[in-house]
VOGU-3710 file (C-alpha; in Angstrom, 3 decimals, decimal comma):
1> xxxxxxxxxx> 5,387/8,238/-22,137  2,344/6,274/-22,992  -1,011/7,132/-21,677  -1,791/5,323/-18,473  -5,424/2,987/-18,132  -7,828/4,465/-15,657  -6,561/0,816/-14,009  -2,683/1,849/-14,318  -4,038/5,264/-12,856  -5,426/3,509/-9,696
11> xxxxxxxxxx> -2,873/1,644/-9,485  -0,311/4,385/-9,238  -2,407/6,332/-6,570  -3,240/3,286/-4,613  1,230/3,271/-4,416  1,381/6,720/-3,510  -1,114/6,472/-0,728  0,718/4,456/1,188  3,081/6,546/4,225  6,110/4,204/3,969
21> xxxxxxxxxx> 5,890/3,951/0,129  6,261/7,901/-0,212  9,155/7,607/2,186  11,008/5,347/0,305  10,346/7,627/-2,840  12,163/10,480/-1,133  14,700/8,385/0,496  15,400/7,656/-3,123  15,457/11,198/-4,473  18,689/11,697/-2,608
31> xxxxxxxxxx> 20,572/8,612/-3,996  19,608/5,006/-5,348  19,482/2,694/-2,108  19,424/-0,987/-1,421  16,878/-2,821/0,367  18,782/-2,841/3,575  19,703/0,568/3,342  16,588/1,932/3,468  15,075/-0,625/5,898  17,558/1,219/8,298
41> xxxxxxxxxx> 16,673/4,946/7,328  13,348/4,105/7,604  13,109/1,831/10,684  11,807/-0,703/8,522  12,073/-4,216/7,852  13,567/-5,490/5,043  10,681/-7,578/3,907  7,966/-4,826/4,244  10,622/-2,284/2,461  11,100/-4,934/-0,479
51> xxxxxxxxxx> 6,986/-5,230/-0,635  6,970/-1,377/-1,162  9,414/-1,139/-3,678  7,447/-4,288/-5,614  4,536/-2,114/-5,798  5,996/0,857/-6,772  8,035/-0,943/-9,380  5,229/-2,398/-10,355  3,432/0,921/-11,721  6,859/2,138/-12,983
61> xxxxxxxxxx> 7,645/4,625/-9,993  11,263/2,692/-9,167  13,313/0,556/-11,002  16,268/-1,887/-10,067  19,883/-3,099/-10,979  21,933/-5,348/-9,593  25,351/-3,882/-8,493  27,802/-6,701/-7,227  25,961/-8,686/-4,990  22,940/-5,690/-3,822
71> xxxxxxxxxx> 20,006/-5,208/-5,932  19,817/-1,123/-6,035  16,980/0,401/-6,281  16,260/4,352/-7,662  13,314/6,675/-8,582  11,914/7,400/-11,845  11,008/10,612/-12,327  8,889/10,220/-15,351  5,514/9,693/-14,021  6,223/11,978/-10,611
81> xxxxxxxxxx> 6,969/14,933/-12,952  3,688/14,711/-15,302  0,876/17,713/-13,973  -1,734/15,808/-12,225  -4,659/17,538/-14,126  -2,947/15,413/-17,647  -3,428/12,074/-15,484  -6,430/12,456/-14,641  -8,165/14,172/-18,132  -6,574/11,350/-19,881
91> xxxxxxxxxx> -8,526/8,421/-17,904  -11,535/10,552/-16,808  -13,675/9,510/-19,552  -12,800/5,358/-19,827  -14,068/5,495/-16,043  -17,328/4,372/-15,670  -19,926/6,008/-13,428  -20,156/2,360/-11,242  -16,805/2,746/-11,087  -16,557/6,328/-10,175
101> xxxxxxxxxx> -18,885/5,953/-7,601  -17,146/3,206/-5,734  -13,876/4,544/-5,909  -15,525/8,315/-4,612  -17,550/5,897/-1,828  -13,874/4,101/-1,078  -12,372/7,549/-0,579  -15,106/9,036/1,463  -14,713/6,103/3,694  -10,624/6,206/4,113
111> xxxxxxxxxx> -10,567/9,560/4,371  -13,845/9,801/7,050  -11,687/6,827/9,334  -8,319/7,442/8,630  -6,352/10,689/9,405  -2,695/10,713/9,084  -2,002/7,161/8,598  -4,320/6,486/12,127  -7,597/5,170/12,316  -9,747/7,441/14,359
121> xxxxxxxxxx> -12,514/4,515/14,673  -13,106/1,286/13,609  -16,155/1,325/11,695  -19,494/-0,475/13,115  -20,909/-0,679/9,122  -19,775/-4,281/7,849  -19,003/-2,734/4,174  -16,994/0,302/5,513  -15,062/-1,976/8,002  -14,129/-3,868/5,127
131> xxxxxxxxxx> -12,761/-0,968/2,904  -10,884/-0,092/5,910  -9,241/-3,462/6,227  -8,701/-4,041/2,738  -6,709/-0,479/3,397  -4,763/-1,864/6,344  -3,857/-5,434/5,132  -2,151/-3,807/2,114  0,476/-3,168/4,817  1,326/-6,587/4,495
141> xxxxxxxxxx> 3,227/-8,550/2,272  1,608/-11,266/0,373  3,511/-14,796/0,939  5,471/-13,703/3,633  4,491/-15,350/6,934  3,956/-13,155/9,933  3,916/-14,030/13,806  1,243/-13,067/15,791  3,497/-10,191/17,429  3,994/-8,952/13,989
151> xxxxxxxxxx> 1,062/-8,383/13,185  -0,012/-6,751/16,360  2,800/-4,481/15,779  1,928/-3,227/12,338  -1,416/-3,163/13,161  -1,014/-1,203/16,927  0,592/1,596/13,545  -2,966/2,223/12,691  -5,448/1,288/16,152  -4,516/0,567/19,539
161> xxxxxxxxxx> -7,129/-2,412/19,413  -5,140/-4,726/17,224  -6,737/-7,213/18,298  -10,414/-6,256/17,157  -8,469/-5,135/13,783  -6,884/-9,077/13,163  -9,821/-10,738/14,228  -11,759/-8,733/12,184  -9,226/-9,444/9,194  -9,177/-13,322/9,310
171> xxxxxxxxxx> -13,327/-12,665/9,807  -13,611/-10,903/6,123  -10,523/-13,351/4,570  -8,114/-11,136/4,070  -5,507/-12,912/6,408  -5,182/-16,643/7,427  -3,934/-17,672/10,683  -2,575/-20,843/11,337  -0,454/-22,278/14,684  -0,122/-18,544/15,362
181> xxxxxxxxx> 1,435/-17,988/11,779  -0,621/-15,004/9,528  -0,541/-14,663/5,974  -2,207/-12,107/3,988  -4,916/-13,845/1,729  -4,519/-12,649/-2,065  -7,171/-10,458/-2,981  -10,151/-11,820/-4,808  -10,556/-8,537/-7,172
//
């Protein structure tokens, strides 16, 4: 297996650290699964449960085939069974210390808020906030429209004042809302 990028690397955690992503990896490990199949193990919905699998097809943790008229999905093992220690030697020094530090000020921040998937306070710091919603709107998936109720719901996952949370989201431009439509703004970096 080739050497991941200290941006690959990210990428990979940033999949992992995400509660209904690690689900569907161990929803997987029992059998490959189509979309609606796991949507309905997982009390999902189809859409979010095809966003997850994007991203974690993306950095190589799933793959797909199509098996008479379902897409199936399955897990690749490759990556998940590497020692954690090799990933992380092999990017350490390409890393930046700018880059270090924001990614250790990121962490400090998600883990100080968030415990267990809940966020025990919505930050009152404008740059915190914003690494918390950045956190949150991953939830949703990009190009897919969601109604207001929607969004409460996902959002009512992490805080019970969803509404503070979306205003505060179409406030830093990471959704849009239109005639009571949201869509999750594509991210800038």
């Amino acid at each position: 297996m080739n050497e991941l990028s200290p941006e690959q690397l990210v990428k990979l955690f940033k999949a992992l650290a995400d509660q209904s992503r690690v689900k569907i990896l161990a929803t997987l490990l029992e059998e490959p699964k189509y979309v609606e199949l796991i949507a309905e193990r997982l009390a999902l919905t189809p859409s979010t449960v095809s966003f997850h699998l994007k991203k974690l097809e993306e950095v190589g943790l799933v793959e797909k085939k199509k098996d008479q008229y379902y897409i199936v999905y399955s897990i690749r093992l490759e990556l998940l069974e590497l020692p954690l220690i090799e990933l992380l030697e092999a990017s350490q020094p390409m890393i930046n210390s700018d880059e270090q530090r924001e990614l250790a000020y990121r962490s400090n921040v998600l883990k100080q808020f968030i415990k267990y998937d809940q966020l025990i306070s919505i930050p009152v710091q404008r740059k915190k906030r914003k690494i918390i919603l950045e956190h949150i709107v991953e939830s949703f998936e990009p190009n897919t429209p969601y109604p207001e109720k929607e969004v409460n719901r996902l959002l009512s996952q992490f805080h019970e004042d969803f509404a503070l949370l979306r205003r505060s989201m179409i406030e830093e431009q990471l959704m849009e809302r239109k005639d009571g439509i949201y869509l999750r703004v594509h991210s800038r970096s």
